[in-house]
DSSP file (Angstrom, degrees, kcal/mol; ACC not computed):
  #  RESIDUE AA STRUCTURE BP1 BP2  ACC     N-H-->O    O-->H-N    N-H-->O    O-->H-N    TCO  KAPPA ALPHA  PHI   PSI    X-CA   Y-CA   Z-CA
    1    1 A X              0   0    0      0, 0.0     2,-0.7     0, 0.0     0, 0.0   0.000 360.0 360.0 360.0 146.3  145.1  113.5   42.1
    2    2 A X        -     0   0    0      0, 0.0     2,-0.2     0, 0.0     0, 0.0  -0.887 360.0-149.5-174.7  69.0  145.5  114.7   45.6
    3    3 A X        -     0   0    0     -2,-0.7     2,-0.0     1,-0.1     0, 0.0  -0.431  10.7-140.0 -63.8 117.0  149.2  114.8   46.7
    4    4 A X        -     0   0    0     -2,-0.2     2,-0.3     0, 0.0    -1,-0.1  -0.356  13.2-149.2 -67.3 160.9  149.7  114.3   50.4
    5    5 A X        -     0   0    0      2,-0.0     2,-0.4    -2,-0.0     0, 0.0  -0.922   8.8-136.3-107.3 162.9  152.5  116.6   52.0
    6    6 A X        -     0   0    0     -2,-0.3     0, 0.0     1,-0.1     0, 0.0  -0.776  18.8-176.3-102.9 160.1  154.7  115.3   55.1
    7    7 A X        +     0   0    0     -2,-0.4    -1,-0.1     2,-0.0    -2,-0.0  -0.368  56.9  95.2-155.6   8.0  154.9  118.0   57.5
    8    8 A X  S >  S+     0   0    0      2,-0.2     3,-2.0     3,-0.1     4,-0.3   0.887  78.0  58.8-116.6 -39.5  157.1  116.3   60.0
    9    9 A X  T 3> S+     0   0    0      1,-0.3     4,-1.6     2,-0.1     3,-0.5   0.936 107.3  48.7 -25.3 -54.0  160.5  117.8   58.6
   10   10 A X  T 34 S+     0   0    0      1,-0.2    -1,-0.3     2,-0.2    -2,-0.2   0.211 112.1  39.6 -95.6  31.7  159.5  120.7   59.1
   11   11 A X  T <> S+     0   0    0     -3,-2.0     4,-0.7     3,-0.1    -1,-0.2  -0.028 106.2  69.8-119.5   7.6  158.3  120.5   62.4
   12   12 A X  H  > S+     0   0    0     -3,-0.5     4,-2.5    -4,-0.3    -2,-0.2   0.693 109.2  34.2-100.3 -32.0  161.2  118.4   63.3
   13   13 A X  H  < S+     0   0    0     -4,-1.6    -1,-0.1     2,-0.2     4,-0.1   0.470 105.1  62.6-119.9  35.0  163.6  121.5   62.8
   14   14 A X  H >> S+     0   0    0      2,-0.1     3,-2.7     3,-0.1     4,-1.9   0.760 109.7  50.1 -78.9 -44.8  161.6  124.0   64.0
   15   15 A X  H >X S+     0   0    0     -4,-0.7     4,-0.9     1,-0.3     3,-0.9   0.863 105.2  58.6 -50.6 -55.4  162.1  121.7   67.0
   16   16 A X  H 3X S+     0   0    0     -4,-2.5     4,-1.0     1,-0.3    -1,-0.3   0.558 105.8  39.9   4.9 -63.2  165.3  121.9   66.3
   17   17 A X  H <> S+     0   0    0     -3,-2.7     4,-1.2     2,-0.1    -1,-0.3   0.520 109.8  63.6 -98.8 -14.0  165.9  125.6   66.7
   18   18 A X  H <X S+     0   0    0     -4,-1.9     4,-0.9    -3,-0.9    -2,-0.2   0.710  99.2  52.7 -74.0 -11.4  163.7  125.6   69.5
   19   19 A X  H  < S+     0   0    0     -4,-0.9     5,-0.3    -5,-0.2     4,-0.2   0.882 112.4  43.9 -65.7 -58.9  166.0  123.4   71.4
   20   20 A X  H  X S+     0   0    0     -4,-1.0     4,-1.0     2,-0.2     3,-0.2   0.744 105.2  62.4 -73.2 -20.1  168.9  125.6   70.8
   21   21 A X  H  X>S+     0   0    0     -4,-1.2     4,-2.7     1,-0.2     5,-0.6   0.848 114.6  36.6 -52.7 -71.9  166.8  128.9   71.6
   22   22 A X  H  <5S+     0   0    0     -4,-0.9    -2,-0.2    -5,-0.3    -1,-0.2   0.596 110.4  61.4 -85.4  31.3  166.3  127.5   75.2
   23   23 A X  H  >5S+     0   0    0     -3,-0.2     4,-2.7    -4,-0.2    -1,-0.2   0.589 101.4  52.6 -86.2 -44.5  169.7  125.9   75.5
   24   24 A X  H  X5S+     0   0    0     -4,-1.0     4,-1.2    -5,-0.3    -2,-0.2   0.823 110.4  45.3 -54.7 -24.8  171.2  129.2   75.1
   25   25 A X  H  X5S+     0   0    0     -4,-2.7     4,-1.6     2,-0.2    -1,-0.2   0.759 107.4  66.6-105.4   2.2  169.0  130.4   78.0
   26   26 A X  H >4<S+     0   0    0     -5,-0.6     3,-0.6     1,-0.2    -2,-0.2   0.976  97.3  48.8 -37.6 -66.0  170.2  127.2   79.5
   27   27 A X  H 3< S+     0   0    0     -4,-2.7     3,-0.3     1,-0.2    -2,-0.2   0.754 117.1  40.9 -60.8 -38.5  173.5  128.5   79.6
   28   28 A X  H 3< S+     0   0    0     -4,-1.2    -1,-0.2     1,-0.3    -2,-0.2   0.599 130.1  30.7 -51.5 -48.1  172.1  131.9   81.3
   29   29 A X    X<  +     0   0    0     -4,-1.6     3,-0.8    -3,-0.6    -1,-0.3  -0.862  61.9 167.8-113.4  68.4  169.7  129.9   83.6
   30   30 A X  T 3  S+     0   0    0     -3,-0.3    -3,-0.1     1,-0.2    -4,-0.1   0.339  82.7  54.6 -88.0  25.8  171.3  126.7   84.2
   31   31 A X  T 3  S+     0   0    0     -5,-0.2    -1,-0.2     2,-0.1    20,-0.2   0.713  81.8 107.5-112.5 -36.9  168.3  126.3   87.1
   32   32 A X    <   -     0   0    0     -3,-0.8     2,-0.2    -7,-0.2    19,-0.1   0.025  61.9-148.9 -57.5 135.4  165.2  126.9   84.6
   33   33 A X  E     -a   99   0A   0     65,-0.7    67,-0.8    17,-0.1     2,-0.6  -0.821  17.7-111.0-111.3-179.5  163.5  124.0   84.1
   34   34 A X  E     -a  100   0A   0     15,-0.4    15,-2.2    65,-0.3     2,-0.8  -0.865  14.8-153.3-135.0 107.4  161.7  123.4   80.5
   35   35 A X  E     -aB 101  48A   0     65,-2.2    67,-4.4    -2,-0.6     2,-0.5  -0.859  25.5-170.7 -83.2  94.1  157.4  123.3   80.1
   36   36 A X  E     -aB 102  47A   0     11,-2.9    11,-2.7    -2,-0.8     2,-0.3  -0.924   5.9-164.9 -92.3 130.9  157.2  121.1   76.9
   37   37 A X  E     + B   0  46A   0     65,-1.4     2,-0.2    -2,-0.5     9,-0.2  -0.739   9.2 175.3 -97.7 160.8  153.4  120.6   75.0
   38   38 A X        -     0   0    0      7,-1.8     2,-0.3    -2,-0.3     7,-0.2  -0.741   4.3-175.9 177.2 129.9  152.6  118.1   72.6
   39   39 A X        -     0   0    0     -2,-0.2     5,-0.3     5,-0.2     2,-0.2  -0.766  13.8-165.7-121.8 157.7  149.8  117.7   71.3
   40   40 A X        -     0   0    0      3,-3.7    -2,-0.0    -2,-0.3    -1,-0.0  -0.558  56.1 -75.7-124.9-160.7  147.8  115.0   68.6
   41   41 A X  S    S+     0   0    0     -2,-0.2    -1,-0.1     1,-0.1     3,-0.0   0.991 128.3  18.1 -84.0 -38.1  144.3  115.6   66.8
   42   42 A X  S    S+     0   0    0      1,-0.1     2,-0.2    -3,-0.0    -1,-0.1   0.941 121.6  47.5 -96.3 -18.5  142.4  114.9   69.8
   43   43 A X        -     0   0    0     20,-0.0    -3,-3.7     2,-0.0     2,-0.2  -0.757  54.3-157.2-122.6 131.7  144.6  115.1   72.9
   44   44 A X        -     0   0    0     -5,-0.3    18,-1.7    -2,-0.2     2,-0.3  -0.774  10.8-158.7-111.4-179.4  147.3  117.6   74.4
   45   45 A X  E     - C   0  61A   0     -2,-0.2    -7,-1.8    16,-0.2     2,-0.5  -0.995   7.9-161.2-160.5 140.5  149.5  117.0   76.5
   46   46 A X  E     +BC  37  60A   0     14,-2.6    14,-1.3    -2,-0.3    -9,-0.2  -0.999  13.4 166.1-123.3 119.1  152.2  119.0   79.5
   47   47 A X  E     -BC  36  59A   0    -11,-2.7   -11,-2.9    -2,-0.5     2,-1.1  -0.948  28.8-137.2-147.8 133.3  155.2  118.3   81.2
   48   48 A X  E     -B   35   0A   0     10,-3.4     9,-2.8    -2,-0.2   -13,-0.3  -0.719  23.9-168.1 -78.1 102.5  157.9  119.8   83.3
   49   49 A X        -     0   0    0    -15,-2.2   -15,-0.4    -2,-1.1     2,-0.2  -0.281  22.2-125.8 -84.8 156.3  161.2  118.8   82.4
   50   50 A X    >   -     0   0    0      5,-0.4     3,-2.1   -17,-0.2   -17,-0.1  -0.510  46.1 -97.8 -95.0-165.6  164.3  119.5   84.5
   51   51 A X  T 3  S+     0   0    0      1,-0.3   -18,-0.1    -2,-0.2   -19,-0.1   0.789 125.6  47.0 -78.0 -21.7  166.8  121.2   82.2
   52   52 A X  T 3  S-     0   0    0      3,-0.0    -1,-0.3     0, 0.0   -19,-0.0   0.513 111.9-128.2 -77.7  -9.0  169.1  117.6   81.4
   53   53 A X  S <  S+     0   0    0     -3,-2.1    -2,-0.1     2,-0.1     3,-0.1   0.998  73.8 122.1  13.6  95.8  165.6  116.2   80.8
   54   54 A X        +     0   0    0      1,-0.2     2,-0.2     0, 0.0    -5,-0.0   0.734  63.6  41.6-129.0 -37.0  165.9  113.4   82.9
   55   55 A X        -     0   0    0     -7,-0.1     2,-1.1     0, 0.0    -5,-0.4  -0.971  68.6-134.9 -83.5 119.5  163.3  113.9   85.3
   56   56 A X        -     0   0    0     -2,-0.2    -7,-0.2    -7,-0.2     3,-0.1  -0.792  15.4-173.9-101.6 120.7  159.5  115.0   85.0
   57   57 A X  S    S-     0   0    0     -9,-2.8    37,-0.2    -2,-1.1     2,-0.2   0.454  71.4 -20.2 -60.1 -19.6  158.4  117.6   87.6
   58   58 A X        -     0   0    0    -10,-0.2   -10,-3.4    32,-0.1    -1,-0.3  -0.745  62.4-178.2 157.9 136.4  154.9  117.7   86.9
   59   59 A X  E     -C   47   0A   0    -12,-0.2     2,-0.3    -2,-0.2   -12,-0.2  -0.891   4.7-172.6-160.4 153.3  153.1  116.8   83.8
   60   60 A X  E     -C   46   0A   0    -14,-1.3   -14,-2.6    -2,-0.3     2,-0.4  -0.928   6.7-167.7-128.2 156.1  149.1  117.2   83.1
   61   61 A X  E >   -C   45   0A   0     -2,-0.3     3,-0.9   -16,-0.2   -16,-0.2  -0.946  36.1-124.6-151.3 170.4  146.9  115.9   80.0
   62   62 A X  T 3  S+     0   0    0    -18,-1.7   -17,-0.1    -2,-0.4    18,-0.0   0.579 103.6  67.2-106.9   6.9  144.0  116.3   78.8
   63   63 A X  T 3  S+     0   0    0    -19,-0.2    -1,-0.2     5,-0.0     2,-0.1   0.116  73.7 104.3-103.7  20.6  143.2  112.6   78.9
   64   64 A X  S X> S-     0   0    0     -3,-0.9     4,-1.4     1,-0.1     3,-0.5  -0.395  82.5-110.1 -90.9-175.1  143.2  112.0   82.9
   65   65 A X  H >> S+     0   0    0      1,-0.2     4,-1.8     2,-0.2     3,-0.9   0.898 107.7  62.6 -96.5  -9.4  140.0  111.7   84.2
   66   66 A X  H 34 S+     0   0    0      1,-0.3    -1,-0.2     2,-0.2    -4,-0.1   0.558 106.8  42.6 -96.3   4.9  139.7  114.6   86.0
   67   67 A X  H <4 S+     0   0    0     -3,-0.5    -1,-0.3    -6,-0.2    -2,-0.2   0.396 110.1  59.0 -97.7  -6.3  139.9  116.8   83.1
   68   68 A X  H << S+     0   0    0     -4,-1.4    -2,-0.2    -3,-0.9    -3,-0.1   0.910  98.9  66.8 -83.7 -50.9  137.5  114.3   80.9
   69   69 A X  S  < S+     0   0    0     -4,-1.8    -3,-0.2    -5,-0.2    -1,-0.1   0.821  90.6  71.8 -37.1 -41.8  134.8  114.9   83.8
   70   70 A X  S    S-     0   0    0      1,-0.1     2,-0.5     2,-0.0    -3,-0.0  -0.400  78.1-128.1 -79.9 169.8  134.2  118.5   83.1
   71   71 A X        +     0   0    0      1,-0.1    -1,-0.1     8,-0.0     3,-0.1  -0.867  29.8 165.8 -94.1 122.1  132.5  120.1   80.3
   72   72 A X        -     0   0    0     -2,-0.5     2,-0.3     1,-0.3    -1,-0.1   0.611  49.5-122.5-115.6 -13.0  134.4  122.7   78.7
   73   73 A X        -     0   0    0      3,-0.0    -1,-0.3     5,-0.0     6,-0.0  -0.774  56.2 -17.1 110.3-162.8  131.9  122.8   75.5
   74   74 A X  S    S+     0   0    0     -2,-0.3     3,-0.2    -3,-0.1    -3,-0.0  -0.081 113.4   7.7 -72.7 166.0  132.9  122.2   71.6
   75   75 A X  S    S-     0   0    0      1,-0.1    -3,-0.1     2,-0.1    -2,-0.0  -0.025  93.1 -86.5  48.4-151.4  136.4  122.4   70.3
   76   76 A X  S >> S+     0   0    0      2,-0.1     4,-2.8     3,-0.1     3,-0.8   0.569  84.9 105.5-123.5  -3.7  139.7  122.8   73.0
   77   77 A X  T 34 S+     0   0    0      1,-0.3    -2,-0.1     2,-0.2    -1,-0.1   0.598  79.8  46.3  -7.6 -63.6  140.4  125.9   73.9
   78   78 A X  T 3> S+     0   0    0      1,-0.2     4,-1.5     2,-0.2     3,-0.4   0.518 111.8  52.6 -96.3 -17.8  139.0  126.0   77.2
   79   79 A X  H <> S+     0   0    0     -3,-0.8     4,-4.6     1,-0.2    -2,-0.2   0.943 102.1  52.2-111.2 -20.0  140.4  123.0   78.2
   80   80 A X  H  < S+     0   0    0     -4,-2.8     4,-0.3     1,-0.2    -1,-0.2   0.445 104.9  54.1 -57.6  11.5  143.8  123.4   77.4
   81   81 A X  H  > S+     0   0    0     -3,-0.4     4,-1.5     2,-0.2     5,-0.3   0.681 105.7  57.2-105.1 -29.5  144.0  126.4   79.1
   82   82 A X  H  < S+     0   0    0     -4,-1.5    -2,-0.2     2,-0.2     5,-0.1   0.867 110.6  47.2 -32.8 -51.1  142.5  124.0   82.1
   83   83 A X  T  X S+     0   0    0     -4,-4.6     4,-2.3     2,-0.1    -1,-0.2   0.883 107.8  54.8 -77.2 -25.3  145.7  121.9   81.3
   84   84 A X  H  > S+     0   0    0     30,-0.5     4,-1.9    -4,-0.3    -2,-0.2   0.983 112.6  39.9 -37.7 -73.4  147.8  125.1   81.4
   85   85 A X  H  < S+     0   0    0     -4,-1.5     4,-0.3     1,-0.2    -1,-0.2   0.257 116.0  55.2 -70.4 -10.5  146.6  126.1   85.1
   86   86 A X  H >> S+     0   0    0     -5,-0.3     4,-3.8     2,-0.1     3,-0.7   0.782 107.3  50.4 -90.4 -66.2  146.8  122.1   86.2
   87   87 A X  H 3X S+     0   0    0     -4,-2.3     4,-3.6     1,-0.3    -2,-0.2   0.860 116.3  38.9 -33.4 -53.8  150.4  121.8   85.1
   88   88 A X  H 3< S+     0   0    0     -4,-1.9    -1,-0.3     2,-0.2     4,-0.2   0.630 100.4  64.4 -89.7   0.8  151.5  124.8   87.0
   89   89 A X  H <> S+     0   0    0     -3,-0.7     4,-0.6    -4,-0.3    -1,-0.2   0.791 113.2  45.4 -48.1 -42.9  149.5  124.4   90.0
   90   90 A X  H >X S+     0   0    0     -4,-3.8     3,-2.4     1,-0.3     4,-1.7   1.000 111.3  55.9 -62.9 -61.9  152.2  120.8   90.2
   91   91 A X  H 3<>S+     0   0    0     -4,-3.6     5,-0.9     1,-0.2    -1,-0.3   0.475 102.8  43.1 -82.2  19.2  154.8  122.6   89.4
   92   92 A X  H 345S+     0   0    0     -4,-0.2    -1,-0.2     3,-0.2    -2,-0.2   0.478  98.5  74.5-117.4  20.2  154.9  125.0   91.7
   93   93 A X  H <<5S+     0   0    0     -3,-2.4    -2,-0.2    -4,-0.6    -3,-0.1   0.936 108.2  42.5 -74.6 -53.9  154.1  122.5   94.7
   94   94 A X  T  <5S-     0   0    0     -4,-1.7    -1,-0.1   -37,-0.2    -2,-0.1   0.706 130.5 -92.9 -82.1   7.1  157.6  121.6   94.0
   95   95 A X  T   5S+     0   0    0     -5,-0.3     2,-0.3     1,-0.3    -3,-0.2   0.403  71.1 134.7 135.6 -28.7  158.9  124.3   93.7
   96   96 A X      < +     0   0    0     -5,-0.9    -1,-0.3     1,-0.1    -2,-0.1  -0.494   6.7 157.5 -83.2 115.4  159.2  125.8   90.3
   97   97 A X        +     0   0    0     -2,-0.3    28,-2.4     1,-0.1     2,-0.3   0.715  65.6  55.0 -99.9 -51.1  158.5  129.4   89.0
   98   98 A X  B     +d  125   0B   0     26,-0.2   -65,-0.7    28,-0.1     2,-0.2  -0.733  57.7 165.1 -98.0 159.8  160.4  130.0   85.9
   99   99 A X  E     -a   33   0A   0     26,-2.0     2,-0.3    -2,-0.3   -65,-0.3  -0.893  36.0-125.2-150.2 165.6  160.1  127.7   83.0
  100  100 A X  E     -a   34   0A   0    -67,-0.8   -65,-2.2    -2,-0.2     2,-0.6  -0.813  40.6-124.3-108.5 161.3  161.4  128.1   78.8
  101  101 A X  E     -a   35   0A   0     -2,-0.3     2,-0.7    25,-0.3   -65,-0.2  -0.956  25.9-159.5-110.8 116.5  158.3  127.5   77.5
  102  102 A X  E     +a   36   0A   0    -67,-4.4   -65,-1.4    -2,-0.6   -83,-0.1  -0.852  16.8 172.9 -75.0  91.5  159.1  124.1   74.7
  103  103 A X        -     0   0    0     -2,-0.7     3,-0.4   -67,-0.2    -1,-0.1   0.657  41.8-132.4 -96.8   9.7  155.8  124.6   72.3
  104  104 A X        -     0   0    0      1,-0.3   -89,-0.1   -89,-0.1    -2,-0.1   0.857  69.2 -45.2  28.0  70.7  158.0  121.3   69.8
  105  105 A X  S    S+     0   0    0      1,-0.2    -1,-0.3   -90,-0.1     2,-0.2   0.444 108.1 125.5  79.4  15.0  157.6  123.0   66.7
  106  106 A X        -     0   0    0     -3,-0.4    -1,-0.2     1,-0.2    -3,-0.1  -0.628  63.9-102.9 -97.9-170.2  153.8  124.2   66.6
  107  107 A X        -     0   0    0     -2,-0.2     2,-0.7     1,-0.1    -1,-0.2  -0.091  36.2-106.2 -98.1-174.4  152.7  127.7   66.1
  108  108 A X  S    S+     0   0    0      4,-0.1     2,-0.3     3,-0.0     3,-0.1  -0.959  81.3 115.8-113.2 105.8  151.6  129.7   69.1
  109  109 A X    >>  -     0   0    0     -2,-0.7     4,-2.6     1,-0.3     3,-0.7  -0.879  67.9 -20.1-162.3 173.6  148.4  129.5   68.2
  110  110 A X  H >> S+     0   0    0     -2,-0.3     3,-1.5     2,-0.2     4,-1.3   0.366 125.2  11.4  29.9-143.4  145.0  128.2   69.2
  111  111 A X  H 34 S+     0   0    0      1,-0.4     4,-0.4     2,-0.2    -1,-0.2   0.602 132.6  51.3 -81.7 -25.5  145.5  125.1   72.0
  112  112 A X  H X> S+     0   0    0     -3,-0.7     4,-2.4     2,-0.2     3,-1.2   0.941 109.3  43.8 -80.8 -41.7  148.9  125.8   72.4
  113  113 A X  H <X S+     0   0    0     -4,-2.6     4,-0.9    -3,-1.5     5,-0.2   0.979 113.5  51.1 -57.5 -68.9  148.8  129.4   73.1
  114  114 A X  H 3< S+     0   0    0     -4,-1.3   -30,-0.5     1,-0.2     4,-0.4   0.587 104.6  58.3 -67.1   3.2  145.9  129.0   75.4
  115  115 A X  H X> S+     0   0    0     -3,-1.2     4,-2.2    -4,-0.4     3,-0.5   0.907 110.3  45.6 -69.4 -52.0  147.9  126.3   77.2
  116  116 A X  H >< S+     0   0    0     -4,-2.4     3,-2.9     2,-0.2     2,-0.6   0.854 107.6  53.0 -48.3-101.8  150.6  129.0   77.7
  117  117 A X  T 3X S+     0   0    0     -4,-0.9     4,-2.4     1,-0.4    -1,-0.2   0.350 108.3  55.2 -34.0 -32.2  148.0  131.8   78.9
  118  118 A X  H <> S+     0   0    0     -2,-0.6     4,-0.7    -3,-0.5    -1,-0.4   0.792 110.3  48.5 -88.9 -35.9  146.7  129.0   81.7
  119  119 A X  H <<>S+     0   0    0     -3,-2.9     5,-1.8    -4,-2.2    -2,-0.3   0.741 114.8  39.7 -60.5 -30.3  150.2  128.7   82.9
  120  120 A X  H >45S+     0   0    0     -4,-0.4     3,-4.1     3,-0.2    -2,-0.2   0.832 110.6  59.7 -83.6 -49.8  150.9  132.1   83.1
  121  121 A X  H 3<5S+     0   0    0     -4,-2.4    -2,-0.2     1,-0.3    -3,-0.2   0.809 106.8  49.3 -57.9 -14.5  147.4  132.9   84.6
  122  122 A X  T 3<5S-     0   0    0     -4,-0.7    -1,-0.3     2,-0.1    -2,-0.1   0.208 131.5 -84.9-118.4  38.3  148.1  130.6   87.5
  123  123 A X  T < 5S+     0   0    0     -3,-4.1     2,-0.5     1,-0.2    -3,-0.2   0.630  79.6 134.3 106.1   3.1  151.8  132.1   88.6
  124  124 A X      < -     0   0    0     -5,-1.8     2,-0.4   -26,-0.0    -1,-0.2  -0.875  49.1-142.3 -92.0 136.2  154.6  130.0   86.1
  125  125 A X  B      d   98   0B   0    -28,-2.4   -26,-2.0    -2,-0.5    -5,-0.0  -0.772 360.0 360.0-100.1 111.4  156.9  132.7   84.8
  126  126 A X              0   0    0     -2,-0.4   -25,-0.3   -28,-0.2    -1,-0.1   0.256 360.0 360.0-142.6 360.0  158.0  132.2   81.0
């Protein structure tokens, strides 16, 4: 028989210590605002928080329509790095350069990574 595992403890306090990693650079940068992902099995998902998270600055997904219109090919790669390069095109019409990069307790890997890499390529500072 074929034991499931849960997996959401422990991605609830990696979150955890990722909070308090960029509260500490809170304290440093008490201007930075916060680039959270979150992602499911088909969909990811971007937003700029300001640093209370109280407000969202700028947010992209990969379920608006003007990322479902293109073709990016198989798997997600390519288009989360499309949602990288969306996000920070918003935020830095209002204004925002630095961000702590939130990735809420997934690896840096694959769709998250290349989310990162599309934010960086288009000018957000992390």
């Amino acid at each position: 028989m074929k034991v499931k595992i849960n997996r959401k403890p422990a991605r609830a306090r990696k979150c955890t210590l990722i909070r308090g990693r960029i509260a500490k650079q809170a304290e440093k940068n008490p201007d930075r605002m916060r680039l959270t992902v979150h992602r499911s099995g088909k969909h990811i998902y971007a937003q700029v928080f300001t640093p209370d998270g109280g407000q969202v600055l700028a947010a992209a997904s990969s379920v608006e329509k003007e990322i479902k219109a293109k073709d990016f090919g198989p798997g997600q790669i390519k288009r989360s790095e499309e949602i990288g390069r969306l996000v920070a095109e918003r935020a830095k019409a209002k204004g925002v350069v630095q961000v702590a990069f939130d990735r809420s307790g997934y690896k840096y890997h694959g769709c998250v990574k290349a989310l990162a890499e599309g934010a960086r390529a288009s000018g957000l500072e992390f």
